[in-house]
N, CA, C and O of each residue as an XYZ file, in Angstrom:
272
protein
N     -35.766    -15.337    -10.178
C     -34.706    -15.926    -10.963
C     -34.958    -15.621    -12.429
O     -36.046    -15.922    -12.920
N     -33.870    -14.952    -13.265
C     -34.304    -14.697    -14.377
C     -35.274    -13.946    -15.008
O     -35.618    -14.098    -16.180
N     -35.844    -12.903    -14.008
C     -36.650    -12.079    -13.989
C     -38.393    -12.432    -13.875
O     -39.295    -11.595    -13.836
N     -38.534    -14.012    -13.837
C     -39.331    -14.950    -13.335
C     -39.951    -14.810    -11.514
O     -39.302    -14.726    -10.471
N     -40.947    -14.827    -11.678
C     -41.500    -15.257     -9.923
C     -42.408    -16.039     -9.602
O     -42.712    -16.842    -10.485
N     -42.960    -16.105     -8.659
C     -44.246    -16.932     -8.851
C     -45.522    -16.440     -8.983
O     -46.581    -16.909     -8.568
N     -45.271    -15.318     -9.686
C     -46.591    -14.334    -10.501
C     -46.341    -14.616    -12.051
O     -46.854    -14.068    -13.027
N     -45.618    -15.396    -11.995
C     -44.756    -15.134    -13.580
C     -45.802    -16.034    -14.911
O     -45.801    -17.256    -14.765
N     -46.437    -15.621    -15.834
C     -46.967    -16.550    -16.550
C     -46.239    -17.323    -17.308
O     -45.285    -16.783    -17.868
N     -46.470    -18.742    -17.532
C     -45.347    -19.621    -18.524
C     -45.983    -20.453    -19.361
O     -47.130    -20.627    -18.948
N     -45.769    -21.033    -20.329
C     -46.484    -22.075    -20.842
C     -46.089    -23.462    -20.662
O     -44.904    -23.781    -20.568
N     -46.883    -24.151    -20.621
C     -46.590    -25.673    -20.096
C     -47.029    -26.841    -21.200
O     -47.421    -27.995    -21.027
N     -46.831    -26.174    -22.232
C     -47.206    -27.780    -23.359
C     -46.653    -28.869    -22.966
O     -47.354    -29.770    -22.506
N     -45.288    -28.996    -23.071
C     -45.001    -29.875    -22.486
C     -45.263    -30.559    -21.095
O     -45.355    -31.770    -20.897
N     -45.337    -29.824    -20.423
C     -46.080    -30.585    -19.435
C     -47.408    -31.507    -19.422
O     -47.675    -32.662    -19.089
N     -48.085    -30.426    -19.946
C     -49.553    -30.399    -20.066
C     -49.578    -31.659    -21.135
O     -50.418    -32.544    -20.980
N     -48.633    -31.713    -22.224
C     -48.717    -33.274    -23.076
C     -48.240    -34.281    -22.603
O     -48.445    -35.305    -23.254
N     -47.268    -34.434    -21.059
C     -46.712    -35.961    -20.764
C     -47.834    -36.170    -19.511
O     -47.675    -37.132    -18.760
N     -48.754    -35.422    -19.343
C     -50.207    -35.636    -18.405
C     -50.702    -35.733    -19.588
O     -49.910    -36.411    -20.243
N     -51.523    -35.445    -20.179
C     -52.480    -35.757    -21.262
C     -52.115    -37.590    -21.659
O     -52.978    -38.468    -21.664
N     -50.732    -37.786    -21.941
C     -50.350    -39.645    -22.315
C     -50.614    -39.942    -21.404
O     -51.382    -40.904    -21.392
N     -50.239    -39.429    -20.195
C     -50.725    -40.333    -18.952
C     -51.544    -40.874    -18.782
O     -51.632    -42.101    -18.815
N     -52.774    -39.727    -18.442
C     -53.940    -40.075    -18.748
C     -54.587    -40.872    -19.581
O     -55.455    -41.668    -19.223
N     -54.100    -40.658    -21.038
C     -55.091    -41.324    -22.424
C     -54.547    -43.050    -21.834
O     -55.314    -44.012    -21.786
N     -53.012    -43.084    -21.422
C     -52.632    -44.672    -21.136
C     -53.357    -45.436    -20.104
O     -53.368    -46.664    -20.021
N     -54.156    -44.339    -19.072
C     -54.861    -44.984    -17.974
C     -56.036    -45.086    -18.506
O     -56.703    -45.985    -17.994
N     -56.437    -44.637    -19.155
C     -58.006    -44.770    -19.939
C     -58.151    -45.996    -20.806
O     -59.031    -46.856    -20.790
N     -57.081    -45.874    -21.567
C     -56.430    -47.229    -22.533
C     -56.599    -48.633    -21.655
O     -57.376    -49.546    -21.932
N     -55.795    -48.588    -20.667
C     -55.793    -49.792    -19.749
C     -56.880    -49.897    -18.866
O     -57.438    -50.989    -18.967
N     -57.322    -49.219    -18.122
C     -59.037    -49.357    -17.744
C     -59.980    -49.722    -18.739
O     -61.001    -50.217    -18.260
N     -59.945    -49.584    -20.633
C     -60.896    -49.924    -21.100
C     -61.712    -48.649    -21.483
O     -62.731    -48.613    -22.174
N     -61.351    -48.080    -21.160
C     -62.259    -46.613    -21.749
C     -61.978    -46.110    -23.115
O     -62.829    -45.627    -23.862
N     -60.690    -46.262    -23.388
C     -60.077    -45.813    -24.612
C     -59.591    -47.220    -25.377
O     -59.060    -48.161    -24.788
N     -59.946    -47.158    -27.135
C     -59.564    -48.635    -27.790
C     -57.674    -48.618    -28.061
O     -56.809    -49.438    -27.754
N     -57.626    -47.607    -28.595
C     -56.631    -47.335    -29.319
C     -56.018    -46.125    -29.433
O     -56.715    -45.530    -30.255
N     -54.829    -45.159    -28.988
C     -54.117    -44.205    -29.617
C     -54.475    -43.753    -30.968
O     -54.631    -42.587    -31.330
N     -54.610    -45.066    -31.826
C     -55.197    -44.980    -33.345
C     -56.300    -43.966    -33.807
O     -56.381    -43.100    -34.678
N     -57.538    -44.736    -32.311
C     -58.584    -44.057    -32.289
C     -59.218    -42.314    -33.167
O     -58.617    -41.326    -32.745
N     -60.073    -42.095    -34.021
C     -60.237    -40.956    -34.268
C     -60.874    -40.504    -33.007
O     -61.537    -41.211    -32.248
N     -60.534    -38.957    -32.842
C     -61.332    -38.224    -31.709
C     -62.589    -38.074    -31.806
O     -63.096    -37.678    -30.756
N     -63.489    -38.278    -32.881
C     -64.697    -38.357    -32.683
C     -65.515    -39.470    -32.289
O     -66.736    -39.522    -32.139
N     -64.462    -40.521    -32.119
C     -65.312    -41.506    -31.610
C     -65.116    -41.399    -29.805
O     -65.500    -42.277    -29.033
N     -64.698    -40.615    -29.554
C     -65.014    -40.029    -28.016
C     -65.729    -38.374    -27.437
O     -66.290    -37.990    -26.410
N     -65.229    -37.605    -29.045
C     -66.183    -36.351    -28.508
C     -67.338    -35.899    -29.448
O     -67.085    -34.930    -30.165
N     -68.304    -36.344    -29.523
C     -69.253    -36.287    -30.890
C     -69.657    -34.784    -31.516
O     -70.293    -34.422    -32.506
N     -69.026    -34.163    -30.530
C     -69.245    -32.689    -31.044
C     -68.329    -32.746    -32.540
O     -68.713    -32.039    -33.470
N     -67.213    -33.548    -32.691
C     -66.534    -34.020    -34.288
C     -67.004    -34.557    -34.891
O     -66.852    -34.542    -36.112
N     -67.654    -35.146    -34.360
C     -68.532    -35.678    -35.411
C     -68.995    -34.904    -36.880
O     -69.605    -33.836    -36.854
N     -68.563    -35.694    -38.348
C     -69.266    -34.612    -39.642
C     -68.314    -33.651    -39.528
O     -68.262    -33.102    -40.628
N     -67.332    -33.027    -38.596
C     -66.559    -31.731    -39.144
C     -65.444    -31.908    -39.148
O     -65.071    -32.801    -38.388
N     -64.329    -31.160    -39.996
C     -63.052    -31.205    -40.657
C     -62.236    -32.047    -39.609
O     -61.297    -32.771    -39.941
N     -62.529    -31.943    -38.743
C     -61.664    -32.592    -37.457
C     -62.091    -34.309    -37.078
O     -61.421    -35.177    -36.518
N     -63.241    -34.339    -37.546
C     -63.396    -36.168    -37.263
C     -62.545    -36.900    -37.425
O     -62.516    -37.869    -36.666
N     -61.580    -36.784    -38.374
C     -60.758    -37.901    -38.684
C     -59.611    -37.900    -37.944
O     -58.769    -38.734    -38.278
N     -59.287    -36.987    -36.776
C     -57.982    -36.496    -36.205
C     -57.569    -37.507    -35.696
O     -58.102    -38.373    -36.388
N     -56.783    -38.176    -34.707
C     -56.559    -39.264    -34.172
C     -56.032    -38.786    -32.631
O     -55.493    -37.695    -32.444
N     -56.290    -39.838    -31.495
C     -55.863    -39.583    -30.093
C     -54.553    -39.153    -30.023
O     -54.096    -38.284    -29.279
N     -53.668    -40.187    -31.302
C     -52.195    -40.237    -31.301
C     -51.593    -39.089    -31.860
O     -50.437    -38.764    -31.584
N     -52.407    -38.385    -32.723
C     -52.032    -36.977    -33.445
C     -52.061    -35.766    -32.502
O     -51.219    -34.876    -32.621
N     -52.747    -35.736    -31.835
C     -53.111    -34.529    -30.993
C     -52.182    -35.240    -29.545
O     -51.913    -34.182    -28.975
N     -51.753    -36.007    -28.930
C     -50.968    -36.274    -28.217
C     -49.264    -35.887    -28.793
O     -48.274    -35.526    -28.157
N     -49.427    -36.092    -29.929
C     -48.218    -35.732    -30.710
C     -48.027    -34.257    -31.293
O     -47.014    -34.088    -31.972
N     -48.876    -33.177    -31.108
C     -48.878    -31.988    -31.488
C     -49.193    -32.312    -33.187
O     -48.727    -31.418    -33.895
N     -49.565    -32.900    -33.598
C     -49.498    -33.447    -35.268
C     -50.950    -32.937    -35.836
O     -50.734    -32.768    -37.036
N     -52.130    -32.654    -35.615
C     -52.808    -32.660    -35.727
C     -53.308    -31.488    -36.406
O     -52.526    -30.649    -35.959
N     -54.019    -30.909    -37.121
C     -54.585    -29.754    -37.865
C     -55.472    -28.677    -37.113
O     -56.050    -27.755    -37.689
N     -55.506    -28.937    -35.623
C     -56.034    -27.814    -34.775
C     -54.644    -27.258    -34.155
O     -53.678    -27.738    -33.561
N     -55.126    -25.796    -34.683
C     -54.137    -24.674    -34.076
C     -55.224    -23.998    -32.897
O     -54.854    -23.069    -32.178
């Protein structure tokens, strides 16, 4: 269809970002995660100290964020 098959490569941001909320909301409500607010380094310490510590869960769920 559309010169599409199921060899066809596509990109799925969108997809791939209304699983990503999913997820962060089940983490949220289990207690694993405080806040959307949250900076990402207070879950991946490899940010820790670099340009990216201050990013937020809610920024990078939102495409907002300063990593390309």
């Amino acid at each position: 269809m559309n010169g599409y098959d199921k060899d066809s490569i596509e990109t799925s941001f969108s997809t791939v970002k209304s699983l990503n909320s999913l997820l962060i909301g089940m983490a949220i409500e289990d207690g694993l995660i405080k806040s959307v607010k949250d900076p990402i380094s207070d879950y991946i310490p490899e940010f820790v100290g670099t340009e990216f510590a201050d990013i937020t869960i809610e920024q990078l769920l939102l495409m907002r964020s300063k990593i390309y």
